[in-house]
Every structure is written in structure tokens, then in C-alpha cells.
MARFIBA-989438 format. One record per residue (C-alpha): x negated, y, z negated; chain; residue number from 1; residue in one letter. Coordinates in steps of 0.05 Angstrom, whole numbers, plus 5000, padded with zeros to 4 digits. Last residue first. Example, Ala and Ser with C-alpha at 12.3 -4.5 7.8 and 13.67 -1.06 7.14 Angstrom:
<pts>
PT     px     py     pz   mol   seq   type
PT   4727   4979   4857     A     2      S
PT   4754   4910   4844     A     1      A
</pts>
This chain:
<pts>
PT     px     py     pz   mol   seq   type
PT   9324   6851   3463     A   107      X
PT   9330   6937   3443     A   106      X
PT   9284   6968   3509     A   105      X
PT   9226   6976   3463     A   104      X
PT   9217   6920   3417     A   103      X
PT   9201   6864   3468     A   102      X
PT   9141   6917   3481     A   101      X
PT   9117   6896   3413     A   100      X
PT   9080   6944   3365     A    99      X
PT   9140   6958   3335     A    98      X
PT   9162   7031   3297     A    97      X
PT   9221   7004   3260     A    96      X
PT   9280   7060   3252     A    95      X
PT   9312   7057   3191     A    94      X
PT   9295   7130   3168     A    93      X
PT   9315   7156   3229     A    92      X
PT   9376   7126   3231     A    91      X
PT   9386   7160   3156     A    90      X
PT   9367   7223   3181     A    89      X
PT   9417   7231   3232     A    88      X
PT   9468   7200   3186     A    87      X
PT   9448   7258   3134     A    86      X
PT   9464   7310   3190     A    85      X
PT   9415   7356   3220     A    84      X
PT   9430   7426   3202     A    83      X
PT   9379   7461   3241     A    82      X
PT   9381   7524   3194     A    81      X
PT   9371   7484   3127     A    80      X
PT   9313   7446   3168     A    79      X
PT   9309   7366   3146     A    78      X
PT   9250   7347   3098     A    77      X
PT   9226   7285   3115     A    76      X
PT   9164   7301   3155     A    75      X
PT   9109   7243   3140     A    74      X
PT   9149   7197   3179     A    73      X
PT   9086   7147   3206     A    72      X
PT   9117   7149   3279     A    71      X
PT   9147   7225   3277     A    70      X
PT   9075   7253   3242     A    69      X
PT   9037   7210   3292     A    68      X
PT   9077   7244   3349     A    67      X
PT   9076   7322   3322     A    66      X
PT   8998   7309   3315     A    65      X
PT   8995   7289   3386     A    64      X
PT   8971   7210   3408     A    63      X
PT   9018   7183   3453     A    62      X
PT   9017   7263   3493     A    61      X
PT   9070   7303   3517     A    60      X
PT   9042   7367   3525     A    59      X
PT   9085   7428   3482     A    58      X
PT   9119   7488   3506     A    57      X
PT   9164   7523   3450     A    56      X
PT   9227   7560   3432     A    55      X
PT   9266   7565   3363     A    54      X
PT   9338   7577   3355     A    53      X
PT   9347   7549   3298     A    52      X
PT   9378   7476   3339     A    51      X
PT   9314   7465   3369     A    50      X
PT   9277   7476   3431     A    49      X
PT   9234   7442   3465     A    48      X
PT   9196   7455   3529     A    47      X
PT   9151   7395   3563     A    46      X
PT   9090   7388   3589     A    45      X
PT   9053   7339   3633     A    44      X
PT   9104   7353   3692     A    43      X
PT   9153   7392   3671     A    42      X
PT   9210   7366   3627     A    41      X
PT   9256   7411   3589     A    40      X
PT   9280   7379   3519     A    39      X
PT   9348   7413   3492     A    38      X
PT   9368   7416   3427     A    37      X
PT   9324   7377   3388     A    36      X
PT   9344   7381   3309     A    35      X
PT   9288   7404   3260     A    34      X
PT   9248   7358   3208     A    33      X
PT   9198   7403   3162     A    32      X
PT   9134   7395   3145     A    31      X
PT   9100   7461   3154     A    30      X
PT   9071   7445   3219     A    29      X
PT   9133   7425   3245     A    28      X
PT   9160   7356   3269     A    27      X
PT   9211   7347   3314     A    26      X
PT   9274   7313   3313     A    25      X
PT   9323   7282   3373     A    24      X
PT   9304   7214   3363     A    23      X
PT   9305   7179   3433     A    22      X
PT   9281   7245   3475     A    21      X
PT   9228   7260   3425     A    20      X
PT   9204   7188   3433     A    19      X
PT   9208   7192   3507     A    18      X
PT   9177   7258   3511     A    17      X
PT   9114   7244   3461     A    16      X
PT   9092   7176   3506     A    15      X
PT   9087   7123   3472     A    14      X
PT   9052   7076   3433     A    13      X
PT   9106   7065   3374     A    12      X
PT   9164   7024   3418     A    11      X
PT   9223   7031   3385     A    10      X
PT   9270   6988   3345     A     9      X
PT   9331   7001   3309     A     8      X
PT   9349   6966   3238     A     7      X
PT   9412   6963   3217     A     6      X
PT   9420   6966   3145     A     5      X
PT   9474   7032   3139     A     4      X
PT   9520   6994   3188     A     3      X
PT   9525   6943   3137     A     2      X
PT   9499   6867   3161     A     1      X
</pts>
């Protein structure tokens, strides 16, 4: 199997900071993919911010906009200031959103 084909599992139902934490993108409003930077944990929230330069507090919630958008991949378009690199993108593209816990911890 190519490199290219692999296929990378993760769990859908959870939380926002986990699944931020394992891709490293987040989803704007205006449908663009930016690169994580940094991910500060507090609590129920959480600050993120991206490779632009860009700042935010957000709750980590299974069910956010920014965490449907991520798990059904309606964002494709990567930020021209973020620079996320095409392998970046392709990973993310082959990445299987499983119902199955069996999924989640790569067995």
C-alpha cells in the first residue's frame, strides 16, 4: 500500500480539543482550512491560534460548528497566509472518521 493510500482512523464523537489537537486545522467561518499553532487548554475552553497570526477562545464541544465542519470536511480550502502543506492536506483528506472506538487509539 502507497504511503499516499493509507488510511488513518479517528474517532468522530469527540471532544473538539482532541480532534484539533490530532489534525492541526481549523475551520473558519468563511471556509477556509488554517494551520494550529498552538492549542491552550483551560478547563472547558480552549485558545487557538493559528499559523496567520490569528487569536481566539473557543469551548470544546463534540457537537460545535467548527467540529462537524472538520468531521464531514466541508472546509477544503487551505489559508494562503497559514501555508499548510499539500501532505498536510492530503492526510487530512484520508483520514476515516469511524464510528468504532477500536478506531480511535490506531488497532
Amino acid at each position: 500500500m502507497n504511503q499516499e493510500e493509507k488510511k488513518r482512523y479517528v474517532y468522530k464523537n469527540q471532544g473538539l480539543y482532541a480532534l484539533i489537537n490530532k489534525i492541526k486545522l481549523w475551520p473558519a467561518r468563511s471556509g477556509i482550512l488554517h494551520g494550529v499553532k498552538s492549542i491552550d487548554y483551560r478547563g472547558a475552553s480552549m485558545t487557538i491560534t493559528t499559523h496567520c497570526g490569528e487569536s481566539f477562545v473557543v469551548w470544546d464541544s463534540r457537537h460545535s460548528r467548527s467540529a462537524r465542519w472538520l468531521r464531514n470536511r466541508w472546509c477544503k480550502c487551505p489559508c494562503p497566509a497559514c501555508r499548510v502543506p499539500d501532505w498536510k492536506l492530503q492526510k487530512y483528506s484520508n483520514t476515516v472518521f469511524s464510528d468504532s472506538r477500536r478506531y480511535a487509539h490506531g488497532s
